[in-house]
PADRENLO-45647 format. One record per residue (C-alpha): residue in three letters; y, z negated, x. Coordinates in steps of 0.5 Angstrom, whole numbers, padded with zeros to 4 digits, always signed. Layout:
% PADRENLO-45647
ALAYZX/...
//
This chain:
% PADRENLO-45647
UNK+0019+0025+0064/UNK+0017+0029+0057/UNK+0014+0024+0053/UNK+0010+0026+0047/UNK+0010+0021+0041/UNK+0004+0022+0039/UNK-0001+0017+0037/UNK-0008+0019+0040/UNK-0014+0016+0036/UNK-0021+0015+0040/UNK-0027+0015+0034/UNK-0022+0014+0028/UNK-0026+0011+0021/UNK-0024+0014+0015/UNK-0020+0007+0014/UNK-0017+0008+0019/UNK-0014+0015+0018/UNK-0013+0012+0011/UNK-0008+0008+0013/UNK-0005+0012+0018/UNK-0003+0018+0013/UNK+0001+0012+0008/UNK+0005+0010+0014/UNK+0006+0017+0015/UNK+0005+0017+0023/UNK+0003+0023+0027/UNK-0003+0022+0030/UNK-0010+0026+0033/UNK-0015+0026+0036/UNK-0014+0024+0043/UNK-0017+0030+0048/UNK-0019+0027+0055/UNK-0019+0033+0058/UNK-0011+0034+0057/UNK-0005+0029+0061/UNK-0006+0023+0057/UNK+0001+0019+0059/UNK+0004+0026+0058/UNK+0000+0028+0051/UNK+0000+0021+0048/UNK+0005+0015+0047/UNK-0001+0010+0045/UNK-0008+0010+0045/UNK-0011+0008+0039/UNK-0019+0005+0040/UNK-0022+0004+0033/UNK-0029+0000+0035/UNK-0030+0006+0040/UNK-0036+0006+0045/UNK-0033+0012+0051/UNK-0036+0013+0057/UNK-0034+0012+0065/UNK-0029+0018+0065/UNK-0026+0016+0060/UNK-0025+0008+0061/UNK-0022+0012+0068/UNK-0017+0017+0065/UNK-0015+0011+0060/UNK-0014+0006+0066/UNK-0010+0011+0070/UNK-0007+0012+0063/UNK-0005+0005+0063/UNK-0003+0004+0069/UNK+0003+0010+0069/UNK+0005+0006+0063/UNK+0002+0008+0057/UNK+0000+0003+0052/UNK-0007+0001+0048/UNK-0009-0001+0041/UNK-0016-0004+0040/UNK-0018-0005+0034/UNK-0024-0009+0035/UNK-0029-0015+0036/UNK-0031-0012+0042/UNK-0025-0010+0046/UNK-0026-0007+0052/UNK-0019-0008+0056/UNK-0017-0014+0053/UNK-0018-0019+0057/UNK-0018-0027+0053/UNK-0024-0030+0051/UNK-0026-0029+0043/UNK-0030-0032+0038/UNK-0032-0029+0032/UNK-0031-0032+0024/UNK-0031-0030+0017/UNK-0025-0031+0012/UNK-0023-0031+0007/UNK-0016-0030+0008/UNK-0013-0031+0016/UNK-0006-0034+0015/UNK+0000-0032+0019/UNK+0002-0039+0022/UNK+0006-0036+0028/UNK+0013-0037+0030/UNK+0014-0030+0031/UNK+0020-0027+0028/UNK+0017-0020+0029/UNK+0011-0021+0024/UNK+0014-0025+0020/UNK+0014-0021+0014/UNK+0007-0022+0012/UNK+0006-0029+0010/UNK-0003-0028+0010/UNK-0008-0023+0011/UNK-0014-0022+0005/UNK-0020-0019+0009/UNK-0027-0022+0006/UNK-0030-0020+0012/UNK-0032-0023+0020/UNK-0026-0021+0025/UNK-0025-0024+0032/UNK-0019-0029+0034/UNK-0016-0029+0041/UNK-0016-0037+0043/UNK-0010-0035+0047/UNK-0006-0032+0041/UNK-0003-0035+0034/UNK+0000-0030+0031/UNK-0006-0028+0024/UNK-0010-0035+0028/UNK-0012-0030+0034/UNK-0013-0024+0030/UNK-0008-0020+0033/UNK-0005-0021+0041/UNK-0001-0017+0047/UNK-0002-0018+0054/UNK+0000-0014+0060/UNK-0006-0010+0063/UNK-0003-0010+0071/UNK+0004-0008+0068/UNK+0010-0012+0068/UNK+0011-0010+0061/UNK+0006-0010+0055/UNK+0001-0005+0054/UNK-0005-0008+0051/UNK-0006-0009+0044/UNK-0012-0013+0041/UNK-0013-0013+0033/UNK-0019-0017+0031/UNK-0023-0012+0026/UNK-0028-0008+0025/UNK-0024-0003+0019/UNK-0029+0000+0016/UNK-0033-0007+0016/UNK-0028-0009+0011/UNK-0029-0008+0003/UNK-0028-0002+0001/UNK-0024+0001-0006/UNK-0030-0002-0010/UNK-0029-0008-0008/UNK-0026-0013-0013/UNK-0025-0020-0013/UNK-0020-0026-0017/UNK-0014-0028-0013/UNK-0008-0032-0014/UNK-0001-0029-0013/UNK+0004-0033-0009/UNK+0010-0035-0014/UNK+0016-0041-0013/UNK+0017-0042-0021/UNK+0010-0045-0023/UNK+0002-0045-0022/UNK+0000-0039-0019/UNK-0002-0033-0023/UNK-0009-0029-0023/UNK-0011-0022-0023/UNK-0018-0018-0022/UNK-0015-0014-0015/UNK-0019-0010-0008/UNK-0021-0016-0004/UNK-0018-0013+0002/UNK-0010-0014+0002/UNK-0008-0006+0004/UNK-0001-0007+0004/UNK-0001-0013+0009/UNK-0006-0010+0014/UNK-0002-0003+0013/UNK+0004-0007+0015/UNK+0001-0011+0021/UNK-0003-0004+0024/UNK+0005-0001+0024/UNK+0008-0007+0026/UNK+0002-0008+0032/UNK+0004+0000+0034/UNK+0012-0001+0034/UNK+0011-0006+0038/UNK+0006-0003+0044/UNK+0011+0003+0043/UNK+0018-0001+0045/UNK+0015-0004+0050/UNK+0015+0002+0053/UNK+0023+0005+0052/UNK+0019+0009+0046/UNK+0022+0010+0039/UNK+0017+0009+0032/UNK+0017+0015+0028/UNK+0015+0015+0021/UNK+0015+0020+0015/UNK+0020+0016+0009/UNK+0015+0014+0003/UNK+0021+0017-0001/UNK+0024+0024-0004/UNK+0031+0020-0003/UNK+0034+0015+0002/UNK+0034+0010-0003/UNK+0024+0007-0004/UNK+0022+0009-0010/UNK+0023+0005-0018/UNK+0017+0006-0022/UNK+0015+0003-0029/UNK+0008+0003-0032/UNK+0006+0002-0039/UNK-0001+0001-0041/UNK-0001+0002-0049/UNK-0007-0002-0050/UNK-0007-0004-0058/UNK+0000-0003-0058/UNK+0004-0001-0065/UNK+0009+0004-0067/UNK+0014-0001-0067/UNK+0012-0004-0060/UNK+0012+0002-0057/UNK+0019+0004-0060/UNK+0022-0003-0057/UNK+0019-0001-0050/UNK+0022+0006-0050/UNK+0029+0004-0053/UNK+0030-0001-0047/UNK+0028+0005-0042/UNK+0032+0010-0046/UNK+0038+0004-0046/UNK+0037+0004-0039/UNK+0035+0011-0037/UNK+0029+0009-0035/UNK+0024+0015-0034/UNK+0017+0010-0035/UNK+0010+0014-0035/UNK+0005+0012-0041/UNK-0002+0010-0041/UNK-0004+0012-0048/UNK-0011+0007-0050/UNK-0013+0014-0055/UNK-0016+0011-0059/UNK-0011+0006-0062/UNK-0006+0012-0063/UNK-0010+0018-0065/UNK-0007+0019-0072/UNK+0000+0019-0069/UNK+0001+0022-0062/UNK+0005+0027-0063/UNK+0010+0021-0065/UNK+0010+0020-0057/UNK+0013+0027-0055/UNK+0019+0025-0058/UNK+0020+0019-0052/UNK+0024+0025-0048/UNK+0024+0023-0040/UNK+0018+0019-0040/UNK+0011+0021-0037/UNK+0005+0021-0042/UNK-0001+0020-0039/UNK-0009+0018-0040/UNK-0012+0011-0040/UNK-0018+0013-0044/UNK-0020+0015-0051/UNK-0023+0007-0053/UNK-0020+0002-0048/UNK-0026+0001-0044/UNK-0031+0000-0038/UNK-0037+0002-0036/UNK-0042+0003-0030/UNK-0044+0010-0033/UNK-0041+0016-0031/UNK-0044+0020-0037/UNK-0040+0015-0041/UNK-0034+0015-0038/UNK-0033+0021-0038/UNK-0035+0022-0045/UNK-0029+0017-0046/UNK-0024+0021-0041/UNK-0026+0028-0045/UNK-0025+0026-0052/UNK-0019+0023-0050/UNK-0017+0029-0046/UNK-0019+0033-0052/UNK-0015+0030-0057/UNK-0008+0030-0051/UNK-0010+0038-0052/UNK-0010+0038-0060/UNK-0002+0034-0060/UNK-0001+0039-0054/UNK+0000+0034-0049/UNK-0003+0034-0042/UNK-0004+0028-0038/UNK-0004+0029-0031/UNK-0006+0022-0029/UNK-0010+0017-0031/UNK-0012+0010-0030/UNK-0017+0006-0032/UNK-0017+0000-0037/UNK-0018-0007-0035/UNK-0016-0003-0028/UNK-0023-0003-0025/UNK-0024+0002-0020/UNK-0031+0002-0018/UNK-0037+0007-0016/UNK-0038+0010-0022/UNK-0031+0012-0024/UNK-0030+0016-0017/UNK-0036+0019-0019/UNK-0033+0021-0025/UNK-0026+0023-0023/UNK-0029+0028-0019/UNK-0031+0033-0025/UNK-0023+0032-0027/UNK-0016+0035-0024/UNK-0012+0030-0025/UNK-0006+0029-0019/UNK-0007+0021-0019/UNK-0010+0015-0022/UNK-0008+0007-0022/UNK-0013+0002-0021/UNK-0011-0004-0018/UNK-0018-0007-0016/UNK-0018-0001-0012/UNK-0011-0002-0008/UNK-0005-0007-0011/UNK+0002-0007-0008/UNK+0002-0002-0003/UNK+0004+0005-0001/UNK+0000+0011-0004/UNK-0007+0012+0000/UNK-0012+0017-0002/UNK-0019+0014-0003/UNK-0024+0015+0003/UNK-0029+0022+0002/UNK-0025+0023-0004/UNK-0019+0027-0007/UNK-0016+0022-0011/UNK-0009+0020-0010/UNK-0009+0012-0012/UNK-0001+0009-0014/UNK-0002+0002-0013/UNK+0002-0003-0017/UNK+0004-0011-0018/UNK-0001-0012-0022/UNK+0001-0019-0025/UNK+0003-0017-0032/UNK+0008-0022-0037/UNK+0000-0023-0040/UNK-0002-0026-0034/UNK+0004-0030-0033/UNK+0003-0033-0040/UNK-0004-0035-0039/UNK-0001-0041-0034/UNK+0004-0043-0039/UNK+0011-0039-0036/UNK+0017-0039-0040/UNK+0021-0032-0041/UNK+0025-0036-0036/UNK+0020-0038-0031/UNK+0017-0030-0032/UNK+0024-0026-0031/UNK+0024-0031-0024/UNK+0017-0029-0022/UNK+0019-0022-0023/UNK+0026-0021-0019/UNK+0022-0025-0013/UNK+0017-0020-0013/UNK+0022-0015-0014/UNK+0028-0017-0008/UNK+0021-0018-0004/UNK+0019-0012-0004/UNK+0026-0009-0003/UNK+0029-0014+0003/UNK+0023-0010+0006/UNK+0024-0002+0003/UNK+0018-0001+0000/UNK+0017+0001-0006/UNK+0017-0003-0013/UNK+0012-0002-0019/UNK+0011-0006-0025/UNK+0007-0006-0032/UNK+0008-0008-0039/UNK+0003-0008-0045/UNK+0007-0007-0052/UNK+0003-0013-0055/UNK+0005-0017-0050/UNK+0011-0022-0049/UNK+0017-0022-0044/UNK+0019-0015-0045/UNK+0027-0018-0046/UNK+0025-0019-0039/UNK+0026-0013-0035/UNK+0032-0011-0038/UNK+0035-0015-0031/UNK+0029-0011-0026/UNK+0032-0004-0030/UNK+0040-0008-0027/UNK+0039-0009-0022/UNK+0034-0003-0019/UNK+0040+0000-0022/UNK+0044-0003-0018/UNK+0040-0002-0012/UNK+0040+0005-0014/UNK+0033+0006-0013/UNK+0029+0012-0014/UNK+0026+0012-0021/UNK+0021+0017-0021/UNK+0014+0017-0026/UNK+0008+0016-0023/UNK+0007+0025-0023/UNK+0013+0025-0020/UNK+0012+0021-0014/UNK+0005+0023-0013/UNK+0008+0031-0012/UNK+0012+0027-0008/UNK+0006+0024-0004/UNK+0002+0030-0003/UNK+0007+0034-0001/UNK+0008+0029+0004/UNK+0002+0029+0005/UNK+0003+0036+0007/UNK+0009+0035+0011/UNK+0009+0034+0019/UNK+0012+0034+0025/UNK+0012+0034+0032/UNK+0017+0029+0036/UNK+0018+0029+0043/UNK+0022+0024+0048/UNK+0026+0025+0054/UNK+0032+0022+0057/UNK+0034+0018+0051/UNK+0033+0024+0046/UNK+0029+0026+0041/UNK+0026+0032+0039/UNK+0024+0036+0033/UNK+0020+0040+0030/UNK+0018+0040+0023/UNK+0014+0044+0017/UNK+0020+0042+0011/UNK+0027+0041+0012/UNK+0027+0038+0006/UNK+0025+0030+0008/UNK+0026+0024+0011/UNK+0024+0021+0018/UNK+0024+0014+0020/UNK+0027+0012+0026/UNK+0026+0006+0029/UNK+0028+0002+0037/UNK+0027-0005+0034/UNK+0023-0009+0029/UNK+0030-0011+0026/UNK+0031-0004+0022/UNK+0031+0003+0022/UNK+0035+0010+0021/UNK+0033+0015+0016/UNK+0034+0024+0019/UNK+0033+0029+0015/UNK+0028+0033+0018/UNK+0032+0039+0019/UNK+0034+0036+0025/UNK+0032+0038+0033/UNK+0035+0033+0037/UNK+0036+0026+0035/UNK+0039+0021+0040/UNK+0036+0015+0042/UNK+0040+0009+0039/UNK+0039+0001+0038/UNK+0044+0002+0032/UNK+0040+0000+0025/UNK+0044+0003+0019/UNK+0038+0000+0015/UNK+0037-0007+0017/UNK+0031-0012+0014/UNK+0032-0018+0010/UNK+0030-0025+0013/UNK+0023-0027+0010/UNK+0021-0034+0011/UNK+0014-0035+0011/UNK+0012-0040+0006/UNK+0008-0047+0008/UNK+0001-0046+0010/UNK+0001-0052+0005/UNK+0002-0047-0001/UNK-0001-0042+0002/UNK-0008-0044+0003/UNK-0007-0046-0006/UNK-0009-0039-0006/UNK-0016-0041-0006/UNK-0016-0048-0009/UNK-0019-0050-0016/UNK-0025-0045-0015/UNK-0028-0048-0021/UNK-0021-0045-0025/UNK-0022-0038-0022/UNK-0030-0038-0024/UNK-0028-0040-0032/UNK-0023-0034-0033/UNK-0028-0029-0029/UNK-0033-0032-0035/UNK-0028-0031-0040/UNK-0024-0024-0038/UNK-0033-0022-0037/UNK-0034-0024-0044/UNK-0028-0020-0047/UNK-0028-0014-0043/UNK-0030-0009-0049/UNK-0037-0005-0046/UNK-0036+0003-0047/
//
C-alpha cells in the first residue's frame, strides 16, 4: 500500500510547530475526514482533547498498523499507570543505545513518568497498542506549559577538565527536547518498515561552523588579534559591534574583508523598557549608516532575551538575532507569535571558563569537547569571543580542526538566508514497495534519510525516487552518557549559583 510520510498533528501548540520547522519534518494538521493509514505515517497528539469519532478513525487507524505520539500528562492510548512531579532536570538513566546521546533534559516544568519506563525516568515510553509491534508513544509534557523564550535561569555546563562553568541561559534545554521528540518520532516510524525524513540543517553536506564576536569594550588592538587569526584561517566570522566603544572609528571595521558586521547596540546595555532599547538599537543603527555599514542582525548585550525586547524588535528589520537566555545550543527556531529568527550558540565563553580558574590548556580542552560532541551528532557548531577576554590562542585549534572536518563556515546572515529559505522549502514523500518518492519546491537542498538510529544518507532534493536502504553513509558517534553522580552536580552548591547572580545583577550596566 501507498503510504504518505507525513506527520499528522492533532491541536498542535506553537511550541510544538517550533520545534517541528527546526528539525524540518513535513507535517499538517490531521483531517480525520480523509484515510488516516493511507494519509498520515504518524499521528501526533499534543494534550489533544477529541471526540468519539475521532478516537474511532484513530483506533482503526492503529490497528491497520499506523503508529501514535502522545505528548501529554493526560494520554488517552497509553496505557501504564502515571504520576506526575515537577523537575528541575529529568536525567536519562536508561541503557537504551537508542536515546543515548542526550545525557538529561532541562524543563523547570511539571511532567508525568510512566512507572513502567526508564528512559528520561518515565518521561518517555513505548508500548504495542493490540499490535505485535510498537505503535504508541507516550511523552510526558505538556509543551506550551514549559517556559518559553523569556525564561532564563543560571545553569552549569558539563565539562571533564574542571568545575562546572555557568552562564544566564532559557530554562527550558531546546536542544535535548528537540532531539528527543525526533528520536520518539524515528522510533514509532521504524517500527512500522517506515523511513524518517527530514530537511538538512545545512547548504552543504557537511553542518554548518559558525564564529561570533562580541565587541564589547574591545580595542583596536584586540580586535585586529582576533581578525588576523580568522584571516590566517579563512575564517568568515560575524561581529557585534558594542557602538559605543567604537564610534569614533568604525569605518576601521570595514576593512575586515569577509567578515559580517553586525549590531550589539549603541552602549552595552540592558533595559526592561522598550522605548529605551529602541533608542539604544536606533542610535547605533544611525551611527552603522553614517560609516556606510548596515547591520542585518543584532544580538542583545549580556545576551538577555526578554519581554520587552521582542517588543522592541518588531519595529525593526533585522533577518536575526542571538540571545542565548532565549535558546542556546540548538538548531534555529523562530520565537513563538513572532517573526524573529534566533541562532542559538554555546554560550560559555573564555570568561566564563575563567571565573572557575581554567588554564588555557584546560579551556582549549572544554572547547574541543563541545566541539567533537556536537560533531559525532552533525549538528551545527557555534562559538563566541570578547576581544578583552583571555584565550584567544585557543580557537587556533577549533578553526584546524573544523577545517579538518571541512565544515560549512558561514556568518550568522548567511546561515540565517540559509534557514529562511529552508524555512521556505518543502516536500512531500510518499512509500511504497521499498521506494520512496518525491516532490519538492527547491532542487538545490539536502533531505535527510534515515532507517535506524545509527546514521542516515543525505539526497539532493532534485530526486524523484529513492530506494529504501539499511546503509548509512553518515554514521553516528558513540556517546557515553555520563554518571548520573556528575550529572546531578549540575545543581549542587546553589549558594555559589545565587553569589554570581547577585554579582553579574550588580554589574549589569542599566540603559
Amino acid at each position: 500500500m501507498k503510504r504518505r510520510l507525513c506527520i499528522g498533528l492533532i491541536s498542535p501548540s506553537p511550541y510544538l510547530i517550533s520545534l517541528l520547522d527546526s528539525i524540518g519534518v513535513w507535517y499538517e494538521e490531521a483531517d480525520f475526514n480523509h484515510n488516516l493509514f493511507e494519509s498520515y505515517a504518524l499521528l501526533i497528539f499534543d494534550s489533544s482533547k477529541i471526540n468519539a469519532n475521532q478516537m474511532k478513525k484513530t483506533d482503526v487507524f492503529l490497528n491497520k498498523g499506523g503508529s501514535v505520539l502522545e505528548i501529554t500528562k493526560k494520554p488517552m492510548f497509553y496505557s501504564s499507570k502515571i504520576s506526575r512531579s515537577f523537575s528541575k532536570t529529568i536525567f536519562n538513566q536508561s541503557s537504551n543505545t537508542e536515546f543515548d546521546r542526550i545525557s538529561h533534559l532541562d524543563v523547570y516544568s511539571s511532567w508525568a513518568s510512566s512507572m513502567d519506563s526508564e528512559l528520561f525516568s518515565g518521561l518517555v515510553d513505548f508500548q504495542k497498542y493490540r499490535s505485535d509491534t510498537i505503535n504508541i508513544g507516550f511523552f510526558g509534557l505538556e509543551l506550551n506549559s514549559l517556559p518559553d523564550t523569556t525564561n532564563f535561569t543560571r545553569k552549569r555546563f558539563l565539562s571533564s577538565v574542571n568545575e562546572f562553568p555557568d552562564e544566564i541561559v532559557n530554562k527550558v534545554s531546546k536542544d535535548s527536547l528537540s532531539d528527543l521528540l525526533e528520536l520518539c518520532i524515528q522510533k514509532l516510524l521504524y517500527s512500522q518498515d517506515l523511513p524518517f525524513l527530514k530537511k538538512w540543517h545545512s547548504p552543504q553536506i557537511h553542518p554548518v561552523f559558525g564564529f561570533r564576536i562580541d565587541s564589547d569594550f574591545g580595542t583596536k588592538e584586540s580586535l585586529d588579534e582576533i581578525h588576523h587569526l580568522l584571516k590566517s584561517f579563512e575564517i568568515k566570522a560575524t561581529w557585534f559591534l558594542h557602538i559605543e566603544a567604537h564610534e569614533n572609528y568604525l569605518e576601521y571595521f570595514k576593512a575586515y574583508k569577509d567578515q559580517e558586521l553586525a549590531l550589539h547596540g549603541y552602549k552595552h546595555g540592558y533595559s526592561s523598557s522598550i522605548s529605551n532599547i529602541i533608542e539604544n538599537i536606533e542610535l547605533g543603527i544611525d551611527k552603522l549608516r553614517k560609516s556606510d555599514i548596515q547591520a542585518k542582525g543584532f544580538c542583545a548585550p549580556y545576551g538577555i532575551w526578554n519581554f520587552s525586547l521582542e517588543q522592541a524588535l518588531e519595529k525593526f528589520d533585522f533577518n536575526y538575532t542571538s540571545e542565548f537566555t532565549s535558546g542556546y545550543d540548538s538548531l534555529p527556531f523562530y520565537v513563538n507569535h513572532s517573526k524573529h529568527l534566533q541562532i542559538p550558540i554555546h554560550p560559555i565563553c573564555t570568561g566564563s571558563l575563567k571565573r572557575k580558574n581554567f588554564t588555557i590548556s584546560d579551556m582549549e580542552n572544554y572547547f574541543l569537547d563541545i566541539y567533537q560532541q556536537k560533531n559525532s551528532l552533525f549538528k551545527p557548531v557555534f562559538f563566541y569571543h570578547h576581544p578583552m577576554q583571555t584565550g584567544l590562542p585557543l580557537f587556533k585549534k577549533i578553526f584546524e580542526q573544523a577545517q579538518s572536518d571541512e565544515l560549512t563556515n558561514l556568518t550568522f546572515n548567511e546561515f540565517a538566508e540559509f534557514w529562511h529559505d529552508r524555512n521556505n522549502f518543502e516536500f512531500t514523500a510518499f512509500f511504497e514497495d521499498g521506494n520512496i518518492s518525491l516532490k519538492t519546491n527547491m532542487t538545490d537542498k539536502y533531505l535527510y534519510i534515515s532507517n535506524s538510529p545509527e546514521g542516515f544518507e543525505l539526497i539532493t532534493s532534485k530526486k524523484e525516487l529513492v530506494i529504501k536502504s539499511v546503509n548509512t553513509s553518515f554514521k553516528y558517534g558513540t556517546r557515553s552518557i555520563p554518571f548520573l553522580q556528575s550529572l546531578k552536580k549540575l545543581h549542587s552548591n546553589s549558594f555559589q549559583i545565587i553569589k554570581t547572580n547577585i554579582l553579574d545583577w550588580k554589574n549589569r550596566y542599566r540603559l
